[in-house]
PAZAPA-4460 file (N, C-alpha, C; in steps of 0.05 Angstrom, whole numbers, plus 32768, in hexadecimal, padded with zeros to 4 digits):
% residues 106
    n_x    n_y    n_z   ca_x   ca_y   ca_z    c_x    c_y    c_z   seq   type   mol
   8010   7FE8   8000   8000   8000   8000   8011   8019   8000     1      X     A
   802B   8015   800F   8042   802B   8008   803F   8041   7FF1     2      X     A
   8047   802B   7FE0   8053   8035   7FC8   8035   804D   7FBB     3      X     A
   8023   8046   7FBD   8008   804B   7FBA   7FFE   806A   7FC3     4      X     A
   8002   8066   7FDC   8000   8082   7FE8   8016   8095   7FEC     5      X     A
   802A   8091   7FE7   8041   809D   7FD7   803C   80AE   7FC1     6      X     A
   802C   809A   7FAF   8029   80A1   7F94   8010   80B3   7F9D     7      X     A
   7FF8   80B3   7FA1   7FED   80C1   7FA6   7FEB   80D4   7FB3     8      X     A
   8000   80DB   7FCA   8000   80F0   7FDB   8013   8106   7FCB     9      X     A
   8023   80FA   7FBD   8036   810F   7FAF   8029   8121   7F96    10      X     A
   8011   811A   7F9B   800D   811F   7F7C   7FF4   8144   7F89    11      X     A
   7FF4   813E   7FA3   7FEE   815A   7FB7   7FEB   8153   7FD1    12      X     A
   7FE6   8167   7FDC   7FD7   8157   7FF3   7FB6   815B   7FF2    13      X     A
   7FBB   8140   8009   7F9D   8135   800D   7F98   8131   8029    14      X     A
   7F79   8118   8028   7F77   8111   803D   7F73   80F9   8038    15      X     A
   7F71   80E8   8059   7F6C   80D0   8060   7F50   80BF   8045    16      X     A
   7F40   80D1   8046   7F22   80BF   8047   7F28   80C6   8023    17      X     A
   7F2C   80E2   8014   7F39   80DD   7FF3   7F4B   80C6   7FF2    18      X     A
   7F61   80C6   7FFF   7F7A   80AD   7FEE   7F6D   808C   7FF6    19      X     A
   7F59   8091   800A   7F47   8079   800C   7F34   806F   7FEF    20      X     A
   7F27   8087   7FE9   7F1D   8086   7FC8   7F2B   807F   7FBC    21      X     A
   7F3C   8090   7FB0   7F56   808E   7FA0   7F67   8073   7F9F    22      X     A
   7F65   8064   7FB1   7F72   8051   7FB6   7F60   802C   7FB5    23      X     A
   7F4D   8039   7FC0   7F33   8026   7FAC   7F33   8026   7F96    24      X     A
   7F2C   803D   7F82   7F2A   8041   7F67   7F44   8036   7F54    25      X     A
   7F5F   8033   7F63   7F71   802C   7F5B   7F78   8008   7F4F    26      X     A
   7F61   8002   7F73   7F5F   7FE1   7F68   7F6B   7FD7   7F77    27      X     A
   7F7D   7FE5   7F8F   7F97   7FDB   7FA1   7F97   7FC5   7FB0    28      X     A
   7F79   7FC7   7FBB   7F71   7FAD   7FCA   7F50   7F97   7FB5    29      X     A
   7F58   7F84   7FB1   7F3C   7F7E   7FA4   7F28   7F7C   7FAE    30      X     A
   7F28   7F7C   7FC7   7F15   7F76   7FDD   7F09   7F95   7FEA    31      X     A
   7F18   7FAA   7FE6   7F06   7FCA   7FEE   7F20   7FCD   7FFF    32      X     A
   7F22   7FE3   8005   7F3F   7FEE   8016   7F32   7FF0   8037    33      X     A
   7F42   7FE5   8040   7F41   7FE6   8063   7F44   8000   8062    34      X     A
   7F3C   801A   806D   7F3D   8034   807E   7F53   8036   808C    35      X     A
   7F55   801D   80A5   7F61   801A   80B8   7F7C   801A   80AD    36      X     A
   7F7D   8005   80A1   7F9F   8000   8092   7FA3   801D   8081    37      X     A
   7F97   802A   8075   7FA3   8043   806C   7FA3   8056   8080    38      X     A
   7F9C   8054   8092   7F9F   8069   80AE   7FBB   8064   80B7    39      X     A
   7FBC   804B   80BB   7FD9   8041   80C7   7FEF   8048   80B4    40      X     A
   7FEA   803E   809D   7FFF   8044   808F   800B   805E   808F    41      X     A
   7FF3   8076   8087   7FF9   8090   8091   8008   8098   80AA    42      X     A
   7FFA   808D   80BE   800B   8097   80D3   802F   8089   80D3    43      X     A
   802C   8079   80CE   804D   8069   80D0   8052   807B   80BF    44      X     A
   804E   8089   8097   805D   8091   8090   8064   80AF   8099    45      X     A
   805B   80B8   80AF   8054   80C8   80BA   8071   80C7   80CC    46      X     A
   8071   80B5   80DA   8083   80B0   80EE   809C   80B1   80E3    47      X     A
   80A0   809D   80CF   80B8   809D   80BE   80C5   80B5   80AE    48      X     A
   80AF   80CE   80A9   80BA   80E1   80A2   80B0   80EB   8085    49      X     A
   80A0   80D1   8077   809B   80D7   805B   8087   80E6   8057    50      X     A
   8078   80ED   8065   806A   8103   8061   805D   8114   807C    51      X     A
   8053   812D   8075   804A   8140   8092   802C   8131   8093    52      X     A
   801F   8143   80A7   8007   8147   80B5   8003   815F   80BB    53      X     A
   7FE6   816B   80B9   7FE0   817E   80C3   7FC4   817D   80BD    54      X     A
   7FB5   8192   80D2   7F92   8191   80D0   7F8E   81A0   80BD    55      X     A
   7F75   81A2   80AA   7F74   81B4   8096   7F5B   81B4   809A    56      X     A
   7F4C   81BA   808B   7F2A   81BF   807C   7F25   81BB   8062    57      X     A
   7F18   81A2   805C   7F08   819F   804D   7EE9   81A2   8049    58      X     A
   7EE9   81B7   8032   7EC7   81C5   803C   7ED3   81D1   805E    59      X     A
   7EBB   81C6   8070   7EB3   81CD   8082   7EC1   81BA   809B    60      X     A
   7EC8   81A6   808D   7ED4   8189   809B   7EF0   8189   80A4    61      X     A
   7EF9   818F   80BE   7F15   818B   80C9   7F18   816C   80BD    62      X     A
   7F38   8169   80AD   7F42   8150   80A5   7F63   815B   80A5    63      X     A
   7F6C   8141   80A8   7F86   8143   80A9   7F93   813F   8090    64      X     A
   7FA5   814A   808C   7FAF   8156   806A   7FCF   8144   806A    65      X     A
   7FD8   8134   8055   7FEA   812B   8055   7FFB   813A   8039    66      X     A
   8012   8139   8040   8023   814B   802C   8042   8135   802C    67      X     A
   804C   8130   801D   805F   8121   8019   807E   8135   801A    68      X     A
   808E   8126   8031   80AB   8136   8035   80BB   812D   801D    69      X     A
   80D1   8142   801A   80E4   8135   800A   80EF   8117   800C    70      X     A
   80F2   810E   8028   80FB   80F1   802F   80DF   80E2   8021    71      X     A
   80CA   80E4   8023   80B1   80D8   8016   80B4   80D9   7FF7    72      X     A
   80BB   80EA   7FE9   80C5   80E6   7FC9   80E3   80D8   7FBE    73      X     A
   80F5   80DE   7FD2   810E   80C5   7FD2   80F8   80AC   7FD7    74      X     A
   80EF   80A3   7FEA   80E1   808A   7FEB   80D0   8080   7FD2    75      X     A
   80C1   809A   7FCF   80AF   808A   7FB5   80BE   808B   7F91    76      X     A
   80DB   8098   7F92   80EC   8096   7F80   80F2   8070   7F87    77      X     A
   80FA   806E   7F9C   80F4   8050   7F9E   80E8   803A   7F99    78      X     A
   80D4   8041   7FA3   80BE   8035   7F95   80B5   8031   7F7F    79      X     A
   80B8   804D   7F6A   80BF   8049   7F4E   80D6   8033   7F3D    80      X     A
   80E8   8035   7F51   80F9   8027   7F49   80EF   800B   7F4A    81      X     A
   80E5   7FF9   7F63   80D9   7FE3   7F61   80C5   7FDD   7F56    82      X     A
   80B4   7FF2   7F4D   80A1   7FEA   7F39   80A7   7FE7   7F21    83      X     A
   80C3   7FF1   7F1E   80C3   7FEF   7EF9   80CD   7FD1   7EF7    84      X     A
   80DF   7FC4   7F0F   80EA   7FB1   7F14   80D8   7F91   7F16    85      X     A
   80BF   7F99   7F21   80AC   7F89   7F23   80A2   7F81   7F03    86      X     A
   8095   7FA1   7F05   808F   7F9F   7EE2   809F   7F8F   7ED3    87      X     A
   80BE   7F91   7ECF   80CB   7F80   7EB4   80C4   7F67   7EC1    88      X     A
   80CE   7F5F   7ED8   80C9   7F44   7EEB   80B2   7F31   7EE3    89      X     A
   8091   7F46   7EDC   807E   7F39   7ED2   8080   7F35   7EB6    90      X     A
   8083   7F4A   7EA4   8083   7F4E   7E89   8096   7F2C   7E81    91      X     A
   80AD   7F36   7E92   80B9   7F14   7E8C   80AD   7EF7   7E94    92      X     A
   8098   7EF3   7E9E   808F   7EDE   7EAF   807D   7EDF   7E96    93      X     A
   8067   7EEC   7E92   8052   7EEA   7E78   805A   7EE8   7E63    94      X     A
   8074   7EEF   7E54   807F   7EEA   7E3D   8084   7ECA   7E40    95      X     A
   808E   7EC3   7E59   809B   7EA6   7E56   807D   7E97   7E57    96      X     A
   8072   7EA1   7E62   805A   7E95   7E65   8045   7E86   7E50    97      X     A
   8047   7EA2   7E3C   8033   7EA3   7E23   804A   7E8B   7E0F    98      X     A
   8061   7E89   7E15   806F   7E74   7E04   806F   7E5D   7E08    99      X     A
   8068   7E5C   7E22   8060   7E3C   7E30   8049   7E36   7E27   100      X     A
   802F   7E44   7E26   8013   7E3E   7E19   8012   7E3D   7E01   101      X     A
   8029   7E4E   7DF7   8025   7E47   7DD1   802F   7E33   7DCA   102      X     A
   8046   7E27   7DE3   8052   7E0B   7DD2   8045   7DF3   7DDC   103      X     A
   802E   7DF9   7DF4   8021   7DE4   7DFA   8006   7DE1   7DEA   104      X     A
   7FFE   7DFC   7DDC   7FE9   7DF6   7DCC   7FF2   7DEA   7DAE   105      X     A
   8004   7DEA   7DA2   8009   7DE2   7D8A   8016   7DC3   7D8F   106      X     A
***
């Protein structure tokens, strides 16, 4: 879920109950996104430094606003990195894959 709200927090800030949307709509969990587990996560990356806190207003609604620190964009420069890594990782698994089905169908 890291890498996720990384990506989404950098892109402005927000809040808790948006990157909850955002993070459904994304598909992250297939089952609907726990609240809870993106609360936590927030706060740990909170702790760790990758991003602030502070109370804001939405509309009319006190919510807490997350903003991503520079140590939080080194991190998700990381994360980039392992995703592109994953990516070739799969790309190569389905190539070998689709050659295994073509030589077992013929």
């Amino acid at each position: 879920m890291e890498p996720f709200v990384l990506l989404l927090v950098a892109q402005g800030p927000t809040y808790g109950y948006k990157l909850i949307g955002e993070l459904d709509e994304l598909g992250v969990a297939p089952d609907g996104i726990d609240p809870g587990m993106v609360y936590r996560t927030l706060r740990s990356m909170d702790a760790d430094g990758l991003m602030t806190t502070e109370w804001g207003l939405e509309g009319d609604q006190p919510r807490r606003e997350y903003r991503l620190t520079e140590d939080g964009a080194c991190a998700l420069e990381d994360w980039i990195e392992v995703m592109h890594e994953r990516k070739r990782l799969i790309e190569h698994f389905l190539d070998r894959s689709r050659a295994i089905t073509k030589t077992q169908g013929d």
